[in-house]
C-alpha positions as CSV (number, residue, x, y, z in Angstrom):
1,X,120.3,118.1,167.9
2,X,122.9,115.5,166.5
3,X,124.5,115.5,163.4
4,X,121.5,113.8,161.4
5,X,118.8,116.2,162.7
6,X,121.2,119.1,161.7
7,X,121.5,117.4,157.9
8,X,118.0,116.8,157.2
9,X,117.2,120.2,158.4
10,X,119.3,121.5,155.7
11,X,118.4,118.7,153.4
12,X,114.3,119.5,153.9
13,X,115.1,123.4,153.6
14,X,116.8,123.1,150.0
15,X,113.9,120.4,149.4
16,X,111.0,122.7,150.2
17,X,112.5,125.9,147.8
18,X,113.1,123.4,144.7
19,X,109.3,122.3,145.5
20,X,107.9,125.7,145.5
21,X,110.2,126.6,142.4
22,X,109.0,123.3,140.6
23,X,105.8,122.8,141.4
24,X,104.0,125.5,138.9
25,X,105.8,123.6,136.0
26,X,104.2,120.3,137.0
27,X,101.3,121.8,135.0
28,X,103.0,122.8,132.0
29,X,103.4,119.7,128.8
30,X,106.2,118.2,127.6
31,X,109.3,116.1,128.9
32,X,109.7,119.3,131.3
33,X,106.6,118.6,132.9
34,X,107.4,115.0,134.0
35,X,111.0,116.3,135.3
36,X,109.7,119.0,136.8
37,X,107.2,115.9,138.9
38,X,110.2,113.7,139.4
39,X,112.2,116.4,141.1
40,X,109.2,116.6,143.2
41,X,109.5,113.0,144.1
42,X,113.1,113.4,144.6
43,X,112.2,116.3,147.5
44,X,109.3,114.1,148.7
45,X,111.9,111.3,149.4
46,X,114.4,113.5,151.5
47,X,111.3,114.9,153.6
48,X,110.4,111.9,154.1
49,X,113.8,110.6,155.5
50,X,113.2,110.6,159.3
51,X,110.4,107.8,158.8
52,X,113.1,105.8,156.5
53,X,115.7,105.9,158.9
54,X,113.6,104.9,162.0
55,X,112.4,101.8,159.9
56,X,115.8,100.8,158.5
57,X,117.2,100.9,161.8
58,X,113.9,99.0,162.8
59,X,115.3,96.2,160.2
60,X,119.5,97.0,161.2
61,X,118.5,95.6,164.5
62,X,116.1,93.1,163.9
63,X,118.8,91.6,161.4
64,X,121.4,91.9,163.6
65,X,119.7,90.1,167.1
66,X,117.5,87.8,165.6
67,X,118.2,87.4,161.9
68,X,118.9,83.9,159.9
69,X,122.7,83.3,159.5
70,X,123.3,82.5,156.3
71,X,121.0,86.7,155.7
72,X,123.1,88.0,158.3
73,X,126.2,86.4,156.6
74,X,125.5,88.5,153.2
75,X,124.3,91.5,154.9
76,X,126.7,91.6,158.2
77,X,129.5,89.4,157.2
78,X,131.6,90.8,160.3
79,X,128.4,90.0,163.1
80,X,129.9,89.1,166.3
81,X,132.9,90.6,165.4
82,X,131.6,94.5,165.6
83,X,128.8,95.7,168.0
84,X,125.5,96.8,166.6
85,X,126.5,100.2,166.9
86,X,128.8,100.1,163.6
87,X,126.1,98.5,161.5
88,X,124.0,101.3,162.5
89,X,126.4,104.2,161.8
90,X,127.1,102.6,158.7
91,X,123.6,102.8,157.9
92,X,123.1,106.3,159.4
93,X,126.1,107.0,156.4
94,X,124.5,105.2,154.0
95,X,121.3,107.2,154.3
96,X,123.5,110.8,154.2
97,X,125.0,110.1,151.5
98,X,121.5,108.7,149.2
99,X,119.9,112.2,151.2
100,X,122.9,114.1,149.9
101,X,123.2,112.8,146.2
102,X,119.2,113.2,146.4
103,X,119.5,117.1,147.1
104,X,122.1,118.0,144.7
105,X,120.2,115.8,142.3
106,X,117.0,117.9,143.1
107,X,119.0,120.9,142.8
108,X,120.7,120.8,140.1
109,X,117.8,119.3,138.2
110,X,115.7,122.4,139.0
111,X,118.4,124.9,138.4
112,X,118.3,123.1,135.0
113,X,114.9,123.6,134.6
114,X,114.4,127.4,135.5
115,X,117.9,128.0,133.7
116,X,116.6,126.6,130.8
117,X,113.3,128.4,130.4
118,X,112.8,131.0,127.6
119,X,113.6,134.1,130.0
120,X,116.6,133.1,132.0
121,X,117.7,131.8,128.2
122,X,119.1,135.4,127.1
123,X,120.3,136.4,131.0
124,X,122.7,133.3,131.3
125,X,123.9,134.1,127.3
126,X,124.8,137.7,128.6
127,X,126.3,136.3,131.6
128,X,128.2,133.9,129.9
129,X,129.9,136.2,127.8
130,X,131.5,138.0,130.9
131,X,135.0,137.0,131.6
132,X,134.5,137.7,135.1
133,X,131.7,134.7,135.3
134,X,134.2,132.2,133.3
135,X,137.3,133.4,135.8
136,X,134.2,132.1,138.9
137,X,133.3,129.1,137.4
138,X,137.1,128.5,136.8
139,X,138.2,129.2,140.4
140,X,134.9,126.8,141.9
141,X,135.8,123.9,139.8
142,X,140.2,124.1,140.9
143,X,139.8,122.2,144.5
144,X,137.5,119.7,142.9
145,X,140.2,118.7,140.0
146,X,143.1,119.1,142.6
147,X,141.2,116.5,144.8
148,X,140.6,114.2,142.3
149,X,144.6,114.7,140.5
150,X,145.7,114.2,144.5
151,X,143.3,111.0,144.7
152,X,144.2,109.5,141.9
153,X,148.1,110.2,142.2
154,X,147.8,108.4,145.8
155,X,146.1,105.6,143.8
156,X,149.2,105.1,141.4
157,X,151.2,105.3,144.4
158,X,149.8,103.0,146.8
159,X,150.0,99.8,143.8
160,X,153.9,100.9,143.1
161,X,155.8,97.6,144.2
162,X,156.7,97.5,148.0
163,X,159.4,95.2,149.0
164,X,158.4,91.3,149.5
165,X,159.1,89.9,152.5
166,X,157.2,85.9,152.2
167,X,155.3,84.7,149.4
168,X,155.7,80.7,150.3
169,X,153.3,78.2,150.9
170,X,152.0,77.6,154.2
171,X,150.6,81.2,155.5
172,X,150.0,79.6,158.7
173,X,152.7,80.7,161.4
174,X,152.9,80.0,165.2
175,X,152.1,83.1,167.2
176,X,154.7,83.4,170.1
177,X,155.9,79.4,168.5
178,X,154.0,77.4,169.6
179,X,153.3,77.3,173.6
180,X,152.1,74.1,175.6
181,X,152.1,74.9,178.8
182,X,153.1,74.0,181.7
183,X,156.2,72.4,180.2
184,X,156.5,74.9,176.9
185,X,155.5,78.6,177.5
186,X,155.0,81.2,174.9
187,X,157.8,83.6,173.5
188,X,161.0,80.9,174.6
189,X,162.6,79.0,172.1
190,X,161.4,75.7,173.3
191,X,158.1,77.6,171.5
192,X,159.7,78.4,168.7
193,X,161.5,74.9,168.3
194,X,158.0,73.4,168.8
195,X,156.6,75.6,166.3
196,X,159.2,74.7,163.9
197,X,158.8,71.2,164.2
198,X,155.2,70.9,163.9
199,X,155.9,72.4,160.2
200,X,155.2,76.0,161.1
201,X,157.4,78.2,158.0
202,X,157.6,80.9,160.6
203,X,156.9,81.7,164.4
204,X,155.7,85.5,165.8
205,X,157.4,86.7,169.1
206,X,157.2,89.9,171.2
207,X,160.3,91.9,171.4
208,X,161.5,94.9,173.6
209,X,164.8,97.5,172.6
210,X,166.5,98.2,175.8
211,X,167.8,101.8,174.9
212,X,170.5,101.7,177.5
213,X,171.6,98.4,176.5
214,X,171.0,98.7,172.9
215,X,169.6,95.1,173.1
216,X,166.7,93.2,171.7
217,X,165.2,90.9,174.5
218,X,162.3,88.5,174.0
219,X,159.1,90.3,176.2
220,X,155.7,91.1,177.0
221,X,156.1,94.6,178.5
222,X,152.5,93.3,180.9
223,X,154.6,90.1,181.8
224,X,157.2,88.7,183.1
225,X,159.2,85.7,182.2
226,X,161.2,83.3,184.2
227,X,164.2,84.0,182.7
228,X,166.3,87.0,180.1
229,X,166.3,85.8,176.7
230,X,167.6,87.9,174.2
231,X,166.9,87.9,170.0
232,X,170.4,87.2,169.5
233,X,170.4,84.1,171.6
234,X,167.1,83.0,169.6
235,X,168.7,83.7,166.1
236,X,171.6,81.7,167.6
237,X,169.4,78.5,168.9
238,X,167.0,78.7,165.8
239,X,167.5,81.1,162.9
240,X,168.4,78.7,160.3
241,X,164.9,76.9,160.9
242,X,162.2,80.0,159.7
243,X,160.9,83.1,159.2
244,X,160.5,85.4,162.5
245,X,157.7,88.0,163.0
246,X,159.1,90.3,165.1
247,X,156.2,92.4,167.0
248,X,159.0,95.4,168.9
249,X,156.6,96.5,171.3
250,X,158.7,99.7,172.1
251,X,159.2,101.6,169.0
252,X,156.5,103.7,169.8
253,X,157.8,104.7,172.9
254,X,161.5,105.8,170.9
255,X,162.6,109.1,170.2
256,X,163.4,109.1,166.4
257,X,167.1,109.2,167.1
258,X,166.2,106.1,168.9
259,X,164.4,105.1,166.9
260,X,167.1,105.2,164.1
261,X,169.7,103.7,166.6
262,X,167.7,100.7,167.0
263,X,166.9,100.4,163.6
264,X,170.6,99.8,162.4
265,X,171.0,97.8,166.0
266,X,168.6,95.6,164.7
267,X,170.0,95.9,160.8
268,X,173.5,94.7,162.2
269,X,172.2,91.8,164.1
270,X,170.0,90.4,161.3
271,X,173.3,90.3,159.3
272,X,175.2,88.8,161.2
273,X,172.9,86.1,161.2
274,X,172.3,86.5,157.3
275,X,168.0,86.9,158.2
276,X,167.9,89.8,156.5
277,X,165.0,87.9,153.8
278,X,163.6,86.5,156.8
279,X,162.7,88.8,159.3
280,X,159.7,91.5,159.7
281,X,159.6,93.9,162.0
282,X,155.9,94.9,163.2
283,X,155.1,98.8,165.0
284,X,151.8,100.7,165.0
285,X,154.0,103.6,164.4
286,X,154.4,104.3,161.3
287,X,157.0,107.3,161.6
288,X,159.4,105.5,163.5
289,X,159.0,101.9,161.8
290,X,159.9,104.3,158.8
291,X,163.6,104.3,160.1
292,X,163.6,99.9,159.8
293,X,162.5,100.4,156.3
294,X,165.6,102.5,155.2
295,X,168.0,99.6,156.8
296,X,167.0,98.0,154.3
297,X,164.4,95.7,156.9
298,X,161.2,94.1,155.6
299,X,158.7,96.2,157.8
300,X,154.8,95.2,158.9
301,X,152.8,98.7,159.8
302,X,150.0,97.2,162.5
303,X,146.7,99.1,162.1
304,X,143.7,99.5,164.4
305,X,144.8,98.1,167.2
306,X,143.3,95.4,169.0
307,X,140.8,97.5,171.1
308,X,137.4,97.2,169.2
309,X,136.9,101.1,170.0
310,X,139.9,101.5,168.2
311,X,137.9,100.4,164.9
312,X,135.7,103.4,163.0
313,X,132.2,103.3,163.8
314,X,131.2,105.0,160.6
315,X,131.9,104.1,156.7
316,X,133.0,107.8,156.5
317,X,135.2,107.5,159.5
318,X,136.7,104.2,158.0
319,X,137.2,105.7,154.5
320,X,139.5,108.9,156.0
321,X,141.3,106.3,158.3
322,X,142.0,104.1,155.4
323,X,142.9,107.1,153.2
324,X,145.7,107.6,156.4
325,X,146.7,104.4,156.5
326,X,147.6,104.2,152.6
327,X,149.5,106.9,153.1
328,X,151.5,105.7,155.7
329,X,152.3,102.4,154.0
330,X,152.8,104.3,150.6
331,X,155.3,107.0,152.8
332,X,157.2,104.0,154.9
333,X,157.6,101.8,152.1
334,X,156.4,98.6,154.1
335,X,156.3,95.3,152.9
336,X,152.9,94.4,154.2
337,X,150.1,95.6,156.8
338,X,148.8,93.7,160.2
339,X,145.8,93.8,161.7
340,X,143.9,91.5,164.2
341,X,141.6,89.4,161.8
342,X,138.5,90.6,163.7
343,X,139.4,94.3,161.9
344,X,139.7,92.4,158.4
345,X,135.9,93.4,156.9
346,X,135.1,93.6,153.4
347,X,135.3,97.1,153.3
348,X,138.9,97.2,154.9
349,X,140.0,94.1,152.3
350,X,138.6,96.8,149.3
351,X,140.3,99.8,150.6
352,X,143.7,97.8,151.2
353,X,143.3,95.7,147.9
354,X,147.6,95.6,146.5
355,X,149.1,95.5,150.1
356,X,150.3,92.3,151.3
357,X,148.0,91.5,154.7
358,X,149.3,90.1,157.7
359,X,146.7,88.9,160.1
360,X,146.6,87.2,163.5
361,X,145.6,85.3,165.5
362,X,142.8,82.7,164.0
363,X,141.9,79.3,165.8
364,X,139.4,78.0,163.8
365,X,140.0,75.8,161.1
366,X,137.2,77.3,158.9
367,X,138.2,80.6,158.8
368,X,141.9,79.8,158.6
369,X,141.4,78.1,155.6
370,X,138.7,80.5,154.1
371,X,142.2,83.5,154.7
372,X,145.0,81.1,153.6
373,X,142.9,81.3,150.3
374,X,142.6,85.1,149.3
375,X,146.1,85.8,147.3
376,X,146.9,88.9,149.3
377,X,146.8,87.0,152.7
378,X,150.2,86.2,152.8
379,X,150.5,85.8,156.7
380,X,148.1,84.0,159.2
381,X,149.2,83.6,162.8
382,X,147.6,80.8,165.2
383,X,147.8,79.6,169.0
384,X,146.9,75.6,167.0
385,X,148.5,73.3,165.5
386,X,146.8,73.9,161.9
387,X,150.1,74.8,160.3
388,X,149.5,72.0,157.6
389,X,145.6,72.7,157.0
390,X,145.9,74.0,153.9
391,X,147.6,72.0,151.4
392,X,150.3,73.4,148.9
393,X,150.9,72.9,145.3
């Protein structure tokens, strides 16, 4: 028995005592009499649930393998991009919560109606006038107000202003420059050069911290490259031309004291260069990309992954991630958040509404223009030359 089963089992229980409880005032007159048959109704619909579900899901299929695109673009905006199996916990969520709201509905509609009646009338004044009942009702309501107080302070929080890194015109940057192989190869500065001179604004790279070294070299940690190139040298051969991603593979892998050593490493060598307006540094770890942020380095806090399993599979799931994620960026103090555009749904774009969003990597001209046009896209990276597509006041 899963989760659902479990649910509705709990759901049809509370249903079936508010229909025996409600059913003898169904023949009674008066506006009670027609609540009395709509709570009725409202326990009808949660018993009736199972055959809902199987016939929405009936639909949640049929839309997503064989619907009409421009239905499926309203209804499933990301299809293609998720598996069917997030559309249908999303609907298996969807369906809780109309059960849940449904019961308490039900519930607290019939506890209205037998609380109301002439003889529980005097009881509930005599209860009322106990301070021990008041002191209850007090103590049940607490958690809800602290939730909501806690909610809404993380609200005010997360649209306090966050440092900003790049709010020029084009968002479209070369990811690892701009590599055209054989002759150019990804993450070199002949790719960044290229990149540059195409009319990129800025140019993504991968970088590695060498603890024992204390350098910054220019890496894939699944690659290898013909030769040792180090951030230095690149800041040297091209730091004047752009703005530079910097995606540090191994912060996660630091201690925090390393963390903080390479941190002001990195702080030291983006002054020397005088890039400290123009340079980001990107981590999926939060805690240590915390210690860039108080250098004083524009920061990029890379969510999700790029491993679809990676992504929620339920709207519930999603909402608490979220919730995680805006504390994180509220915590770090990051200048913006980076995902893989795949991850970038409507419901994400809601939740992270106020951050500044980073996205990569988009090859088709469509849908880089469609991004390069919503205000708090501010970063789009592409293996193309479409760094011009969109045109700039």
């Amino acid at each position: 028995m899963d989760v659902w089963d479990k649910l509705w089992l709990f759901s049809a229980l509370l249903s079936g005592i508010t229909w025996w409880f409600t059913l003898p005032m169904t023949r009674g007159g008066g506006s009670r009499k027609h609540l009395a048959r709509g709570l009725m109704l409202g326990s009808g619909l949660v018993l009736a649930m199972p055959l809902i579900r199987a016939v929405a899901r009936a639909a949640v299929i049929g839309l997503y393998e064989r619907g009409p695109a421009p239905l499926a673009r309203v209804v499933m905006p990301s299809r293609g991009l998720l598996p069917l199996s997030h559309y249908l916990a999303r609907l298996d969520a969807g369906l809780k919560a109309l059960m849940g709201g449904t019961v308490l509905l039900v519930v607290g509609g019939t506890f209205y109606l037998v609380a109301s009646s002439p003889r529980w009338q005097a009881r509930w004044r005599h209860l009322a006038s106990q301070p021990a009942f008041r002191y209850v009702l007090a103590a049940l309501a607490l958690p809800w107000l602290l939730a909501a107080g806690a909610f809404m302070g993380m609200e005010v929080a997360y649209r306090m202003p966050h440092p900003v890194f790049y709010t020029g015109c084009p968002k479209i940057w070369g990811h690892r420059g701009h590599p055209e192989p054989p002759d150019i190869l990804e993450n070199t500065i002949a790719s960044f050069q290229r990149a540059f001179d195409l009319g990129a604004p800025g140019v993504e790279m991968d970088v590695a911290y060498l603890r024992e070294s204390r350098t910054f070299v220019i890496r894939r940690p699944d690659r290898t490259y013909p030769q040792r190139l180090t951030l230095e040298e690149v800041f040297a051969a091209v730091g004047t031309r752009g703005y530079f991603w910097l995606d540090i593979k191994t912060i996660r892998e630091l201690t925090p004291e390393e963390a903080q050593q390479a941190a002001r490493d990195l702080r030291v060598l983006v002054d020397r260069f005088g890039l400290r307006d123009r340079v980001i540094v990107e981590s999926e770890d939060p805690h240590n990309l915390r210690y860039f942020a108080r250098e004083g380095l524009h920061t990029s806090y890379w969510i999700f992954n790029i491993d679809e399993s990676e992504f929620p599979s339920s709207s519930w799931q999603l909402f608490w991630t979220l919730q995680k994620i805006r504390w994180h960026y509220i915590r770090g103090g990051f200048s913006a958040i980076s995902m893989d555009r795949r991850f970038y749904t409507p419901q994400v774009a809601r939740a992270l509404k106020g951050a500044r969003i980073h996205l990569f990597t988009v090859n088709d001209p469509a849908t880089l223009r469609d991004l390069a046009q919503r205000e708090e896209v501010r970063v789009i990276l592409t293996d193309t030359d479409l760094y011009r597509l969109v045109e700039c006041p």
